[in-house]
N, C-alpha and C positions, 0 to 999 in steps of 0.2 A: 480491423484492429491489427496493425503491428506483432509479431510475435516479440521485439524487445518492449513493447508498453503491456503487453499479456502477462510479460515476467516481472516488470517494474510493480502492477498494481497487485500479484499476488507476493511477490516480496513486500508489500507495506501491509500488507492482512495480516501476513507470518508475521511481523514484528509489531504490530495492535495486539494480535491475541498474545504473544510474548509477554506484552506491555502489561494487559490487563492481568494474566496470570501470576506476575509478581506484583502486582499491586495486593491482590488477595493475597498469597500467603504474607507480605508484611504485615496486611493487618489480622490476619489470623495467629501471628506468631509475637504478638506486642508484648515487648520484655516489661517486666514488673518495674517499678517508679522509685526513685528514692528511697529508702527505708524511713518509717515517720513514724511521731506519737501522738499520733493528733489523734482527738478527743478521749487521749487519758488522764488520771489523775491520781493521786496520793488518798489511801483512805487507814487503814488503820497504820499508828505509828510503829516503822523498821526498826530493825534493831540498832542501837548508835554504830554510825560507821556503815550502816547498811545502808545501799540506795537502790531501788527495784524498780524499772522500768521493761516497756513491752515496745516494740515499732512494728508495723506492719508496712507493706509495698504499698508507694502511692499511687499504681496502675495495677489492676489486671485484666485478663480477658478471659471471656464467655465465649466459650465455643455454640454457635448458634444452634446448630442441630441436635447433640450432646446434653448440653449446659453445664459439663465441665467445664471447673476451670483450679486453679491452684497458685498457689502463695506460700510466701516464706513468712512465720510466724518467730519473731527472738525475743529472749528477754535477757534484760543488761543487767550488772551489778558494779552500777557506776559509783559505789562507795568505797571505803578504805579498807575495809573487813569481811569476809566471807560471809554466806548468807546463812551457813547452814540448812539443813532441810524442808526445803519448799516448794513446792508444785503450781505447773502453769495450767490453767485451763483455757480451754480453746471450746466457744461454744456459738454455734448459728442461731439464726433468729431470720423466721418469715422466709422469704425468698432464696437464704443461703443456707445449706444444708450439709454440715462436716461430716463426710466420708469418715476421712481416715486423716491422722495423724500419724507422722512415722516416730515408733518407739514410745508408743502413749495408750493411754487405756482407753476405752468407749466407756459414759456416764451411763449409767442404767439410768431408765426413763423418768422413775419416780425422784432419781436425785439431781436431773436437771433445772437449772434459774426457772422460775417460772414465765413462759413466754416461749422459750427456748424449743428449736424442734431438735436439737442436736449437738452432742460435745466430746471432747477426749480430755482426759487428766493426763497433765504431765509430769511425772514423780523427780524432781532435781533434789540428790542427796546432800550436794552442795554450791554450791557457785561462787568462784575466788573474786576477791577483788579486783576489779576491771575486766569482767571476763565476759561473756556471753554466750548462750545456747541457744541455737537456729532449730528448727521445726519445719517441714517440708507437710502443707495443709494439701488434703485433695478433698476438695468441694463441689457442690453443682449449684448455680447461680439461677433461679427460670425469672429472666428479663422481662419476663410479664409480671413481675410483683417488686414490691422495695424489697430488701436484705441489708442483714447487717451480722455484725461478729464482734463477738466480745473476749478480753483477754485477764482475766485476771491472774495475780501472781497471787498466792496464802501460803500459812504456814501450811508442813505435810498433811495436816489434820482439819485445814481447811478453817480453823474456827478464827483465825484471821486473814482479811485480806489487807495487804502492803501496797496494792497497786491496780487499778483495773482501767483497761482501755477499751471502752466503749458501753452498751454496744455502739458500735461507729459503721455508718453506711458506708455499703460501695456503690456506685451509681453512676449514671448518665441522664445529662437532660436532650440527648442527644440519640435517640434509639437508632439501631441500624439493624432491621430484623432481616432484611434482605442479603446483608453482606456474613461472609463467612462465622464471623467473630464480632463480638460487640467490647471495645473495651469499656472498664469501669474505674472513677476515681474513687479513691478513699476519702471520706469525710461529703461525700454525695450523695443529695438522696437520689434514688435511682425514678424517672419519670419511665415506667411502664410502660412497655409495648402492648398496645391497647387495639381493639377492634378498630378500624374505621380510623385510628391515628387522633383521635380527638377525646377520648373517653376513658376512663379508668377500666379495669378489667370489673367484669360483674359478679361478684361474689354470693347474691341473696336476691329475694327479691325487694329488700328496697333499694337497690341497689338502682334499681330499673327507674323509682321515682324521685333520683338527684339529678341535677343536673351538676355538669361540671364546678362550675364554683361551690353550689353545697358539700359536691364530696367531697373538694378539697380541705374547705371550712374545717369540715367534720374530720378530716385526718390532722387538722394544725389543733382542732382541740383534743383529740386523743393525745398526740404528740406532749402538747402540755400537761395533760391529766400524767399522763408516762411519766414525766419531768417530776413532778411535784410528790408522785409516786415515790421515786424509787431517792429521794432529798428524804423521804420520812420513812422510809424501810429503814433495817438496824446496821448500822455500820459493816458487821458480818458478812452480810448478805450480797451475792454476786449478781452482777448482771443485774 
């Protein structure tokens, strides 16, 4: 072999593995998605002139080895009149687990939604007309289970909520346990990175005697029980 094709064919290695090492950190570094309010809603009546609303990013990503990951949480005062004193919470469920919120309080355990492994209260003394407060969440996402987050806005004292978003899945039906970082859309439920690629993760033992279609069955009728659940829980009542 030629000493100039000796040099040709490790110049195209060097620029493969180049290639391949920015392929990774892009998808390790996927910037957060839109800002949205998907799967929020209106629950007790604002005050006139007041309009309360929450968005969260339509992407983020799971650091695979970690299962950090983090998000921007806002809530809007898209009405004509100040909001006066009212607090965001910021609360995980199943698979997603809130660290920390910047400039917010941790829920003491026994006062979290029931369901909930975790949350922060957000104290807003006030929020002007048209204005908006951003929240920087640090979370850990483990890609082997669903997850999900919930946003409501209440008065300071909590015995009204004005607004609550979700809880709303992040997810993939697309798992990538292999690669650096998994990202996740909002409003997904997330298809779990599972033994084998074909199976739900195992939680018990009957877990051992479904097969795939039953366990799914039996997570769409939780899912509905949840639904009809939380349609007859008290207006109050978050998450």
């Amino acid at each position: 072999m030629s000493s100039r094709r000796t040099t040709t064919i490790a110049g195209s290695l060097v620029t493969a593995a180049f290639s391949t090492v920015m392929i990774f950190s892009v998808t390790a570094s996927a910037d957060e998605g839109p800002a949205s309010s998907k799967g929020g809603k209106a629950v007790d009546e604002a005050p006139a002139g007041v309009e309360l609303t929450t968005t969260l990013p339509g992407t983020i990503s799971v650091d695979n080895s970690s299962q950090k990951t983090d998000l921007t949480a806002t809530v809007k005062n898209d009405g004509s009149k100040d909001s006066g004193k009212i607090r965001l919470l910021v609360v995980g469920f199943d698979g997603m687990t809130v660290k920390n919120v910047q400039g917010c309080s941790p829920i003491e355990e026994k006062d979290l939604p029931e369901g909930s492994n975790s949350g922060f209260a957000c104290p807003i003394d006030n929020l002007a007309a048209g204005k908006s407060k951003s929240y920087a969440v640090d979370a850990t996402f483990d890609v082997k289970k669903t997850g999900k987050i919930c946003l409501p806005v209440q008065t300071s004292d909590g015995k009204k909520t004005f607004w609550q978003q979700g809880p709303v899945p992040f997810g993939t039906t697309n798992p990538s346990p292999n690669a650096p970082a998994t990202p996740l859309l909002l409003g997904t439920d997330n298809k779990p990175v599972a033994p084998g690629g074909d199976e739900l993760p195992k939680t018990g033992v009957e877990r051992d005697l479904l097969p795939l279609g039953a366990a799914g069955a039996s997570l769409m009728a939780a899912g509905v029980a949840g639904l009809w659940w939380s349609q007859r829980r008290p207006r109050r009542t978050t998450c």
